[in-house]
C-alpha positions as CSV (number, residue, x, y, z in Angstrom):
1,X,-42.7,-26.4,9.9
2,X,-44.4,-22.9,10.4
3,X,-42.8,-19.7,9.2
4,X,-43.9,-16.1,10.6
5,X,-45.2,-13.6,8.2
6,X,-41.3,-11.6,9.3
7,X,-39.5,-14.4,8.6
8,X,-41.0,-15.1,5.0
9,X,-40.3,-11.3,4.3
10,X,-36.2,-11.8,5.5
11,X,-36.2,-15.0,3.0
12,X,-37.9,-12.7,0.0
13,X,-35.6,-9.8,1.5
14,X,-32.1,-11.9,0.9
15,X,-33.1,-13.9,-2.1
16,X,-33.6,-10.6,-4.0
17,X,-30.5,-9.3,-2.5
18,X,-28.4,-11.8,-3.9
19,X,-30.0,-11.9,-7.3
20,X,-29.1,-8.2,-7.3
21,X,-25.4,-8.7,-6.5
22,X,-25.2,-12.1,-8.9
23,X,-26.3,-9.1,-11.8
24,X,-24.1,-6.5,-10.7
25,X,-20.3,-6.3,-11.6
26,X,-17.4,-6.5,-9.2
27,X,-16.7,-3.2,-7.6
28,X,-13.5,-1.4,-8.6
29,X,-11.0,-0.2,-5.5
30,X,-12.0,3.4,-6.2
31,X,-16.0,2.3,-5.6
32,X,-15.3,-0.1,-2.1
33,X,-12.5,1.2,-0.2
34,X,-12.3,-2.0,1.5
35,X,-10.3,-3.9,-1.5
36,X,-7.0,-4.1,-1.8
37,X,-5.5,-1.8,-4.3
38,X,-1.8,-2.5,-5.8
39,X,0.3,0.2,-7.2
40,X,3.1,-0.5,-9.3
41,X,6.6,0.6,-8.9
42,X,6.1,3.6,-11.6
43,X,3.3,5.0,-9.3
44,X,4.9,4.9,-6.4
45,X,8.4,6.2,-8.3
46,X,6.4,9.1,-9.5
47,X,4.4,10.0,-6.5
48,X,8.0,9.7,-4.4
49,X,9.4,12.3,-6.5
50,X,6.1,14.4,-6.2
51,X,6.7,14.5,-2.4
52,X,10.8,14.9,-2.8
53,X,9.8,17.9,-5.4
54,X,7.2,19.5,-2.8
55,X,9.3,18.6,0.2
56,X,12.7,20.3,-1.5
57,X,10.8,23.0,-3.6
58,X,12.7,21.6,-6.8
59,X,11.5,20.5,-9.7
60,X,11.1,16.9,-10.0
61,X,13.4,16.9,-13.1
62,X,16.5,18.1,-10.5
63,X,16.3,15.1,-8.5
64,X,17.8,11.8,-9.3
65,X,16.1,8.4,-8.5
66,X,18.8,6.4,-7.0
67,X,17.1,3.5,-6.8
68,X,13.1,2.0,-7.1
69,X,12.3,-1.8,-6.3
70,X,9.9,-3.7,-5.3
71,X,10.8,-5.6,-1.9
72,X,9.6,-7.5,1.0
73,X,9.7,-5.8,4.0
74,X,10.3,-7.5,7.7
75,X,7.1,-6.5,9.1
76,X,4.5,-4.1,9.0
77,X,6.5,-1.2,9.6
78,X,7.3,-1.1,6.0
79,X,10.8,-0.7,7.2
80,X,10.3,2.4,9.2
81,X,9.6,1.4,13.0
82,X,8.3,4.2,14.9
83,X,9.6,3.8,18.7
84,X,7.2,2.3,20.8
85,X,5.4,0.8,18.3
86,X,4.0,-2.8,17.9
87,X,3.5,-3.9,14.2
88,X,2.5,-7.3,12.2
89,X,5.8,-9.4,12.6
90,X,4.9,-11.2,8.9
91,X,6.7,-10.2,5.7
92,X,4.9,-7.4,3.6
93,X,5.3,-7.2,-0.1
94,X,6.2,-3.5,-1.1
95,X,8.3,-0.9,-2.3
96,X,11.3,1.1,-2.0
97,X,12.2,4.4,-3.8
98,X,15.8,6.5,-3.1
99,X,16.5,10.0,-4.1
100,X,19.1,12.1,-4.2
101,X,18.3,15.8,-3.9
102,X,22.0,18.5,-3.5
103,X,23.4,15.3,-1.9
104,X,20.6,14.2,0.5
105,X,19.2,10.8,-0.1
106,X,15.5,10.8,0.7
107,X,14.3,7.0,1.4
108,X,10.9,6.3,1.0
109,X,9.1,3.3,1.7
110,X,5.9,2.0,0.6
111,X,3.7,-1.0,1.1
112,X,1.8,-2.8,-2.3
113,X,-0.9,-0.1,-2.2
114,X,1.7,2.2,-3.0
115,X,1.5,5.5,-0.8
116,X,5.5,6.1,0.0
117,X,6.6,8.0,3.4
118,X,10.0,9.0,4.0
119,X,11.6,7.6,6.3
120,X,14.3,9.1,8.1
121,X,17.8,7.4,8.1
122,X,18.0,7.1,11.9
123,X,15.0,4.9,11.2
124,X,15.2,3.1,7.9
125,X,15.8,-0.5,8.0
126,X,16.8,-2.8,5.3
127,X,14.3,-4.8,3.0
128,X,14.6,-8.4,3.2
129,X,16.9,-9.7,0.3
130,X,15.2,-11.4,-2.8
131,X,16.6,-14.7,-1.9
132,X,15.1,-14.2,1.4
133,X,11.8,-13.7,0.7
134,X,11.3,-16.4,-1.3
135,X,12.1,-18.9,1.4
């Protein structure tokens, strides 16, 4: 079998590419934006009430989490279709956060990487109960 003077130097190329990555350690989420990155429910609580407290102009102490859980939602809308629309149709693991600000409930919705958006009541659909999500 003959091999090209550009060929050998590809081979040397990747072999030393690989022995690079076997020595280096696995990259963080902050250092490759392409891995996955789960937030818990107490990051997503807290950054909910960040955005009710900047959204209102209260203090985050005057608002009152109603309710934070984690939840499946339907599909990839987290929850929150937007009309016209198309999204995933597969369950999506997640969270939900409710506040109550002078009577308002704010409803935001988050997937398992944890950034919320409110979604607007007109808009908000239900998470899939526990039971349901198991099946």
């Amino acid at each position: 079998m003959r091999v090209s003077a550009g060929t050998g130097v590809l081979v040397f190329g990747l072999v030393a590419l690989v022995a690079c990555a076997a020595d280096s350690p696995p990259a963080s989420p902050a250092e490759d934006p392409t891995m996955p990155v789960v937030a818990s429910l107490a990051s997503v609580t807290d950054a909910a009430l960040a955005d009710a407290a900047r959204r209102t102009g209260r203090k985050p102490a005057d608002l009152k989490v109603l309710s934070a859980e984690a939840v499946t939602w339907p599909d990839g809308s987290l929850g929150c279709p937007q009309p016209g629309m198309m999204y995933t149709q597969a369950l999506v693991p997640g969270y939900r956060v409710r506040i109550e600000v002078d009577g308002q409930v704010l409803d935001y919705h988050a997937g398992s990487s944890g950034r919320p958006g409110l979604c607007p009541a007109e808009r908000s659909v239900d998470p899939y109960p526990l039971d349901a999500s198991r099946a």
